[in-house]
C-alpha positions in Angstrom: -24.5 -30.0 -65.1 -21.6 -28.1 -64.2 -18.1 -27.8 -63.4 -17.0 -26.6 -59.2 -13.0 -25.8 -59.8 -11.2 -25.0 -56.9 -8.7 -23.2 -58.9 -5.5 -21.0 -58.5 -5.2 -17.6 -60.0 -2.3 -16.3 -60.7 -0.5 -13.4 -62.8 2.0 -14.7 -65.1 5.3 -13.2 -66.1 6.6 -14.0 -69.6 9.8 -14.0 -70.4 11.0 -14.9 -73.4 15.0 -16.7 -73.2 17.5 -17.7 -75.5 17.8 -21.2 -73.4 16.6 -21.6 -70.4 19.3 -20.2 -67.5 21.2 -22.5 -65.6 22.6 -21.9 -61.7 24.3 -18.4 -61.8 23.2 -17.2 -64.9 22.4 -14.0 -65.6 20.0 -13.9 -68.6 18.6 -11.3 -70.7 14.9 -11.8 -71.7 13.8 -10.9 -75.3 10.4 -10.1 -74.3 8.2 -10.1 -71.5 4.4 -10.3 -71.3 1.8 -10.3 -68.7 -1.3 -12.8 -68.8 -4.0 -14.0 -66.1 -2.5 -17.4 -65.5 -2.7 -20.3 -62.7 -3.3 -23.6 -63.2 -6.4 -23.7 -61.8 -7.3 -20.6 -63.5 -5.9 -22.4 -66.7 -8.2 -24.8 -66.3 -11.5 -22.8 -66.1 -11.4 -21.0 -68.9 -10.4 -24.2 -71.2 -13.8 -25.6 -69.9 -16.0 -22.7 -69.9 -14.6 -22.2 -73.8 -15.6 -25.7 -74.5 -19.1 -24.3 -73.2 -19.2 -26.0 -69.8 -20.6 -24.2 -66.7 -17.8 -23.4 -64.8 -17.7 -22.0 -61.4 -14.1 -21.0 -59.9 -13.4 -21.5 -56.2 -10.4 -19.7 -55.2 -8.8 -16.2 -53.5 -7.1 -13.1 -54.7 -5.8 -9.7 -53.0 -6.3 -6.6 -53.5 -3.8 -6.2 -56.1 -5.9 -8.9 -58.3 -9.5 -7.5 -59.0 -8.3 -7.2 -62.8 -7.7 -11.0 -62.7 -11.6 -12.2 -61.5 -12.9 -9.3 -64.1 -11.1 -11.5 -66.9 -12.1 -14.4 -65.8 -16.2 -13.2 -65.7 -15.0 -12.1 -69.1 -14.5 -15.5 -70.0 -17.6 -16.7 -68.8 -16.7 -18.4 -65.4 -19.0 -17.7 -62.6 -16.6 -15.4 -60.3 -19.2 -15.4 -56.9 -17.0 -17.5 -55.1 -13.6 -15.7 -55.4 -12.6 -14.4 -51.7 -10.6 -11.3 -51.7 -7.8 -12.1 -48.6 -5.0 -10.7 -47.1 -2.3 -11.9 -49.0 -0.7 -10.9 -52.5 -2.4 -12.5 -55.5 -0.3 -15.5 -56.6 2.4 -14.8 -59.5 4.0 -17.1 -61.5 7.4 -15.9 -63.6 7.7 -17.8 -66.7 11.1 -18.3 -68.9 10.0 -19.4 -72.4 12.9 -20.6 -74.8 12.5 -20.6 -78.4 11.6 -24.6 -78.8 8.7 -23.8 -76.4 10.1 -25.5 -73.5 9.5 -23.4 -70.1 10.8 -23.1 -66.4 8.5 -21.7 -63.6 9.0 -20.1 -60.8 5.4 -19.9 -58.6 4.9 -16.9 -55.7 1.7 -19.2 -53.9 0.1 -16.1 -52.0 -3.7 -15.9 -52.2 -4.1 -19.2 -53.6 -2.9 -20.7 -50.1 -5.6 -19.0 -48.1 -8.5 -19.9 -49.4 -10.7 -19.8 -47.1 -12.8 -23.1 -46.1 -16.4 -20.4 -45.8 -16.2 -20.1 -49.4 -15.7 -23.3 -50.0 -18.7 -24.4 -48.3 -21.0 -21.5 -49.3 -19.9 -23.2 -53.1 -20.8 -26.5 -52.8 -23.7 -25.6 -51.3 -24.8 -24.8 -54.4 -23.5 -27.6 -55.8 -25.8 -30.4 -57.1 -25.5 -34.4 -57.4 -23.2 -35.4 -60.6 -21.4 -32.1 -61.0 -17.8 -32.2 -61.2 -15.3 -31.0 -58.7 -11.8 -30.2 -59.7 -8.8 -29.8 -57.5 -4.7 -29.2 -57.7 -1.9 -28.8 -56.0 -1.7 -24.8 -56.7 -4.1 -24.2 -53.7 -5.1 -25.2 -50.0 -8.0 -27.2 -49.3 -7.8 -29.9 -51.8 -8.6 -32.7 -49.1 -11.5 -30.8 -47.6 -12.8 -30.4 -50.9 -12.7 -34.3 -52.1 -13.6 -35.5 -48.6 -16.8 -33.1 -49.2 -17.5 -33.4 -52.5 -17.2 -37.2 -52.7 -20.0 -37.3 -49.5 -22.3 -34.8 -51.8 -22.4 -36.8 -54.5 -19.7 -34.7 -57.0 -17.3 -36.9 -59.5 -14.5 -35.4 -58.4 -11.4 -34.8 -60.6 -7.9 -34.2 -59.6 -4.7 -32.7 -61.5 -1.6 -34.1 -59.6 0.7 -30.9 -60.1 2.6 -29.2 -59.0 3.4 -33.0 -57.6 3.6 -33.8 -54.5 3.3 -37.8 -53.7 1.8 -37.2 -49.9 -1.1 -34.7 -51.4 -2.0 -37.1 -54.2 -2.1 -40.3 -52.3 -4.6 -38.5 -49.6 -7.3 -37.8 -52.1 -7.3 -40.8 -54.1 -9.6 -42.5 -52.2 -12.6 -40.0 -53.2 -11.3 -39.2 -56.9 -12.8 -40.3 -59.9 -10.9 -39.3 -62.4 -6.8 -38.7 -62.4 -5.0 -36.6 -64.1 -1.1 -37.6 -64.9 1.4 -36.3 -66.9 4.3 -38.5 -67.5 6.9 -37.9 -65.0 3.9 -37.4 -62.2 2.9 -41.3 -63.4 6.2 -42.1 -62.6 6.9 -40.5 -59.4 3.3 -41.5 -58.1 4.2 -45.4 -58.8 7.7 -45.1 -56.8 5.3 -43.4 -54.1 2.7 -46.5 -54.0 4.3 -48.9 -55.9 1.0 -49.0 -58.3 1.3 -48.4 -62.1 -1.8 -46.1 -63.2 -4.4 -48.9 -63.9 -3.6 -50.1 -59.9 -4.7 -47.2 -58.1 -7.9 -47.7 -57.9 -9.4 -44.1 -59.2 -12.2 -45.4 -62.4 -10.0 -42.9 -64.9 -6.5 -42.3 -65.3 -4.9 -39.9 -67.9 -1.3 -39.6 -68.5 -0.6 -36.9 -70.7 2.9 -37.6 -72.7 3.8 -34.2 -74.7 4.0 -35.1 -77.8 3.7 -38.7 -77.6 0.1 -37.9 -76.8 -1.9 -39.7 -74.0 -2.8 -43.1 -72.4 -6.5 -43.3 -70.9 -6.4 -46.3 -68.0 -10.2 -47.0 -68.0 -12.6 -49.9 -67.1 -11.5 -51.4 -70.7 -7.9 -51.1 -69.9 -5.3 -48.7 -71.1 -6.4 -46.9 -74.3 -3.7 -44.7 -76.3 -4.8 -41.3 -78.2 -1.9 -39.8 -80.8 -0.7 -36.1 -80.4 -2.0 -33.9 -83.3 1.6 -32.7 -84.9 2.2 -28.9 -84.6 5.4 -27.2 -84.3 5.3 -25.6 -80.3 6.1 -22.2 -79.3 5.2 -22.1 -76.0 4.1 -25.5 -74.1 2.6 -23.4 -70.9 -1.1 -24.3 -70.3 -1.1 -26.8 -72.9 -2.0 -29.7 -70.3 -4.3 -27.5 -68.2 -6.3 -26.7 -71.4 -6.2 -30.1 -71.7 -8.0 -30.9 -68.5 -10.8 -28.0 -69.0 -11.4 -29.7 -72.3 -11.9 -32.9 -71.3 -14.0 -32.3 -68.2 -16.3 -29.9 -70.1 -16.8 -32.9 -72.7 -17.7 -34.8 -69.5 -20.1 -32.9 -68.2 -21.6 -32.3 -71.8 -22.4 -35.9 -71.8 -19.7 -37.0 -74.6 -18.1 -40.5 -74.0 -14.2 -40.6 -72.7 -12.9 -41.0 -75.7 -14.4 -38.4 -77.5 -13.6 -35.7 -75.0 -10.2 -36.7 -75.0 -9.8 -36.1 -78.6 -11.7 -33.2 -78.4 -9.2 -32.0 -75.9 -6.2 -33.3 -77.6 -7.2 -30.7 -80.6 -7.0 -27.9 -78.0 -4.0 -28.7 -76.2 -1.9 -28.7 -80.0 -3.8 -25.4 -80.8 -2.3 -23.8 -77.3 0.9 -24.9 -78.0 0.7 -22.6 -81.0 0.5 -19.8 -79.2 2.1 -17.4 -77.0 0.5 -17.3 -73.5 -1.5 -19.1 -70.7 -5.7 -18.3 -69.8 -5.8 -15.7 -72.4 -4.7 -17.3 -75.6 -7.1 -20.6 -74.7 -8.4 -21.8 -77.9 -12.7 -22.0 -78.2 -14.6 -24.2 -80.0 -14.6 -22.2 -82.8 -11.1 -22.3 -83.1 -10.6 -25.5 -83.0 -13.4 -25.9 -85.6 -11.1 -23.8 -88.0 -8.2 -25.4 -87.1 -6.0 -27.2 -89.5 -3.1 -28.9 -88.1 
């Protein structure tokens, strides 16, 4: 089958921080690197490296050709990128040296998607695909509303969070996607622990603490592979891509989530967001 991901792309600014600053604090960066980046772009390439089809919905400017070029590199189907009147997204990044990170996110392109390429996408969609939406973009209602009447398994990452967003496609979701604070913050919103919102599969990531799958069985807990971090960006967005490409290969729940916890302690490893993603290959050599 394949994977539908309507998917932010952004250009990610590295810096690299003794700690990260606090209010008035002028800081002096280390290093600073530039990568293809977005959460939705994040997510892509983790599931066209875990050899899903992947097919990325989303909008640059003219300042971000060099971004969909990448991404074909990669192996994600680029057709439906628009190219709009606004800047392509940036995200500036302060990495400290535990791995920890603070983000600031310049939305541009990735809110003016427009809703043509959207449809001319899922018209080429087919029944059982997956659709996956977050908060870095526009249209994420449209899109579930759609995709749930065409027959997709649609998939959601809650972040950035934002309680009213989530809560307005969880009627059409089929799987969630929570890390720990998001869990929490979503429960104060509805008053519903994971297991209670009625979506078939919840994951909350927990760092290093792992996960916690909320399934049809009940609530199912999957260890963190220990690695020491050096930079925690894209580590949960790899692990989305990894675990819906083990969906749509046919692997159980279970196994894809362990497939994907593999990744996300690989990433963590390493310096960067799409273009440092690990493949199957490395996490076949991979010796935690």
């Amino acid at each position: 089958m394949a994977i539908w991901n309507l998917g932010s792309i952004n250009a990610d600014f590295v810096y690299a921080v003794p700690h990260i600053p606090g209010p008035g604090e002028t800081l002096s960066s280390t290093k600073r690197e530039i990568f293809l980046g977005g959460k939705g772009t994040n997510m892509s390439v983790a599931a066209a490296r875990a050899a899903a089809t992947v097919h990325h919905i989303g909008a640059v400017g003219d300042d971000g050709e060099w971004a969909v070029d990448r991404l074909m590199e990669y192996g994600v189907d680029t057709r439906f990128i628009a190219r709009v009147d606004e800047d392509t997204a940036q995200a500036v990044i302060t990495v400290d040296p535990q791995g920890e990170n603070m983000i600031i996110l310049f939305p541009g392109a990735n809110n003016a998607i427009p809703q043509a390429i959207l449809q001319e996408a899922m018209a080429e969609a087919q029944t059982g695909d997956w659709l996956l939406i977050q908060n870095e973009t526009n249209l994420q209602r449209t899109a579930a509303t759609l995709g749930k009447k065409m027959g997709l398994k649609v998939a959601y990452a809650a972040a950035p969070f934002d309680a009213n967003r989530v809560q307005a496609v969880l009627p059409h979701l089929d799987l969630l996607f929570l890390n720990a604070v998001e869990a929490d913050q979503l429960e104060k919103a509805t008053g519903q622990r994971p297991e209670a919102l009625g979506v078939q599969d919840v994951i909350v990531t927990l760092g290093g603490d792992g996960a916690d799958w909320f399934g049809p069985e009940g609530r199912r807990h999957f260890d963190a592979i220990p690695v020491t971090p050096v930079d925690t960006t894209g580590a949960g967005d790899t692990f989305t891509g990894y675990v819906l490409a083990g969906l749509d290969r046919g692997h159980p729940m279970a196994q894809a989530i362990n497939l994907a916890m593999r990744a996300a302690a690989l990433m963590v490893t390493r310096h960067g967001t799409a273009d440092v993603i690990p493949d199957l290959k490395d996490l076949k050599d991979f010796r935690p």
